[in-house]
C-alpha positions as CSV (number, residue, x, y, z in Angstrom):
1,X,91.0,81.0,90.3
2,X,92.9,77.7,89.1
3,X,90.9,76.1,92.0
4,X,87.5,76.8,91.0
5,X,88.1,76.4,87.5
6,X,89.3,72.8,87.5
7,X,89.1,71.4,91.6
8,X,92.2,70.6,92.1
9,X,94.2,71.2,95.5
10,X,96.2,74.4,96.2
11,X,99.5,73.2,95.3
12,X,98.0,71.4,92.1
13,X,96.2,74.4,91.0
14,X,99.1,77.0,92.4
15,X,101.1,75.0,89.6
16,X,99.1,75.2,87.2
17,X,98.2,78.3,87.0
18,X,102.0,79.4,87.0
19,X,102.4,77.2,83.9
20,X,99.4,78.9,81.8
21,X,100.1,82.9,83.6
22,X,103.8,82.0,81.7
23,X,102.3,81.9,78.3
24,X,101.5,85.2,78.5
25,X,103.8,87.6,80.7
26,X,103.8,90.3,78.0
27,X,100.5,90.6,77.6
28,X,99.9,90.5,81.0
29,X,102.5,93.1,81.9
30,X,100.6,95.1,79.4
31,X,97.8,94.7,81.2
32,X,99.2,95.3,84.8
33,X,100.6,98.3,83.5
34,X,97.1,99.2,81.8
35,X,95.1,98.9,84.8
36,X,97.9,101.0,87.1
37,X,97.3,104.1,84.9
38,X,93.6,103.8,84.4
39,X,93.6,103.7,88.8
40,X,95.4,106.4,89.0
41,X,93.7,108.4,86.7
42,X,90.4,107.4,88.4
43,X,92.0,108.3,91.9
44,X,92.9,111.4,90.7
45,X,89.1,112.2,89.6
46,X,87.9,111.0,92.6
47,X,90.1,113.0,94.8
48,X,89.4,116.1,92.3
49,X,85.2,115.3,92.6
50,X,86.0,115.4,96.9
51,X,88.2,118.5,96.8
52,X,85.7,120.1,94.6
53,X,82.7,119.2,96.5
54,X,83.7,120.4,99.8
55,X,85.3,123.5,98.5
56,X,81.2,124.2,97.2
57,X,80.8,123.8,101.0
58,X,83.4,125.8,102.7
59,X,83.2,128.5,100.3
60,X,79.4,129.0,100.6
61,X,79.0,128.1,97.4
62,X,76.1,125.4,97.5
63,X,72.5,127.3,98.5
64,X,71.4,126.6,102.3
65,X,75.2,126.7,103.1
66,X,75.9,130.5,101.8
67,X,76.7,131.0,106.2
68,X,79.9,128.6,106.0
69,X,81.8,131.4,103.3
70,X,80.3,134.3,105.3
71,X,83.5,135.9,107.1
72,X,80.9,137.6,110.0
73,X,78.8,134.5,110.4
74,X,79.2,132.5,113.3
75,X,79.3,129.2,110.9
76,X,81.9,130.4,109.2
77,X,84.3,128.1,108.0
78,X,88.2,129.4,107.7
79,X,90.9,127.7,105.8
80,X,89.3,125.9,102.7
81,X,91.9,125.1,100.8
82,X,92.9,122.4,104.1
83,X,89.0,121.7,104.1
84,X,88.8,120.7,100.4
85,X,91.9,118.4,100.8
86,X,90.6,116.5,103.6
87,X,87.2,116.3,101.6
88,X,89.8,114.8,99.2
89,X,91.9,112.9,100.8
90,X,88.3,111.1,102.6
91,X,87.0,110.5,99.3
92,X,90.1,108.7,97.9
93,X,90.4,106.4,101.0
94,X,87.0,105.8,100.6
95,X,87.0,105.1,96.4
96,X,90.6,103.3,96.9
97,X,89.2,99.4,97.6
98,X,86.9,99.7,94.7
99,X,89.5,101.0,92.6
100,X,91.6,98.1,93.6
101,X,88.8,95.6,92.1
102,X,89.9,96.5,88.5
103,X,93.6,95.2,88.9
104,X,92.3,91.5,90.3
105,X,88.9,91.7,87.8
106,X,91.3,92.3,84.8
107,X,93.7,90.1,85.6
108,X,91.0,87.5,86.2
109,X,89.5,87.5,83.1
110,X,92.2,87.4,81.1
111,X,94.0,84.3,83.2
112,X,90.0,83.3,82.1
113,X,90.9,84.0,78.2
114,X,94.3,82.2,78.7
115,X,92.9,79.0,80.0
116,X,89.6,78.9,77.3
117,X,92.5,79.0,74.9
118,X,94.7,76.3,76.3
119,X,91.4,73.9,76.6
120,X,90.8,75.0,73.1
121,X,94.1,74.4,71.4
122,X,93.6,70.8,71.5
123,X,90.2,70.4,69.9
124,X,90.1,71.1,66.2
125,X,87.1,74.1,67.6
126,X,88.3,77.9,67.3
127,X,88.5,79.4,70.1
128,X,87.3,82.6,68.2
129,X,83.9,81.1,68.5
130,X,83.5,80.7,72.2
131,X,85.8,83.9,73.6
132,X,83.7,87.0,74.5
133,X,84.1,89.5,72.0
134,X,84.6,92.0,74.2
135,X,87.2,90.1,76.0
136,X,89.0,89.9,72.5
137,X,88.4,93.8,72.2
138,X,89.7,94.4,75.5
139,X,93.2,92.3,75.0
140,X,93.7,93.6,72.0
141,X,93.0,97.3,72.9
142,X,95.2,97.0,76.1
143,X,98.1,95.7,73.5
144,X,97.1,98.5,71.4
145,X,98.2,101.1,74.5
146,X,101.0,99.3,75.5
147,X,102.9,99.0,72.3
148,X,102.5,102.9,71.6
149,X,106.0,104.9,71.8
150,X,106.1,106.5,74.8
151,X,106.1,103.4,76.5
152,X,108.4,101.3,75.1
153,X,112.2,101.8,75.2
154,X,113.1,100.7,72.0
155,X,111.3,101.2,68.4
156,X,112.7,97.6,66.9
157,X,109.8,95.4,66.5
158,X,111.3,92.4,68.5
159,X,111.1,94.7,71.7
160,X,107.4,95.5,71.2
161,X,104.6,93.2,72.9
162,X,102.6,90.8,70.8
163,X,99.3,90.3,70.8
164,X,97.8,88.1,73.1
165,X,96.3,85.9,70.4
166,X,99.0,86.1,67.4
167,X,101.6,84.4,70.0
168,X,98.7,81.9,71.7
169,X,98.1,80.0,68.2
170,X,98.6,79.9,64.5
171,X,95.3,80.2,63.8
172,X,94.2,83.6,62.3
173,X,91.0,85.6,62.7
């Protein structure tokens, strides 16, 4: 993204963008970590939503279908519970790509918030008054998750992540 924010050449930008990604790695190994549970919770629904789906099919549950659960039709369909998992298991490969897209948008915008408040820090401008407030929201919530207890190893406050903004600048909201 360094190379369509500011035009400079792969190894210029590559550079760059390690330098401004390590401001931040807490808050974006909160994020990381964020983003991993909310995919897997959202692969899990989506392999639930094509498990249920076909096992309205198999079973004869759907109307116009009632012939696939009939044991004496000759449409019958046998063994639904390995039906419904391949309707599953389909679905899943099919939702995983777009499930993907959250890890690289997320990280995306906040590499985004990182650099507005780099480019920010040296004018005498807040950079309250140009961020998104949902983008502050956002950070902040996904610090919010991350410094809960069951998922940090120690309760002493050094250990637990800062917020994005506190650690950026001195400035206060």
């Amino acid at each position: 993204i360094e190379v369509a924010l500011s035009g400079a050449n792969l190894e210029t930008a590559a550079f760059e963008a390690g330098e401004v990604s390590a401001r931040q790695t807490n808050t974006a190994s909160n994020l990381n970590g964020t983003t991993f549970i909310f995919q897997l919770v959202g692969l899990a629904l989506i392999w639930w939503a094509g498990y249920f789906i076909m096992w309205m099919i198999v079973s004869g549950s759907c109307p116009g279908l009632r012939e696939y659960g009939n044991i004496n039709s000759p449409h019958y369909i046998g063994h639904r519970g390995f039906w419904s998992n391949a309707g599953g298991l389909i679905a899943l490969v099919a939702a995983f790509p777009a499930m993907m897209v959250f890890d690289v948008a997320s990280d995306t915008i906040l590499y985004c918030a990182m650099v507005d408040i780099i480019q920010n820090e040296s004018t005498s401008q807040s950079y309250w008054s140009n961020m998104p407030r949902g983008v502050v929201e956002f950070i902040d919530l996904v610090n919010g998750i991350a410094s809960w207890s069951i998922f940090s190893s120690s309760s002493s406050e050094s250990d637990q992540p800062q917020s994005f903004f506190s650690s950026s600048s001195s400035e206060s909201r």
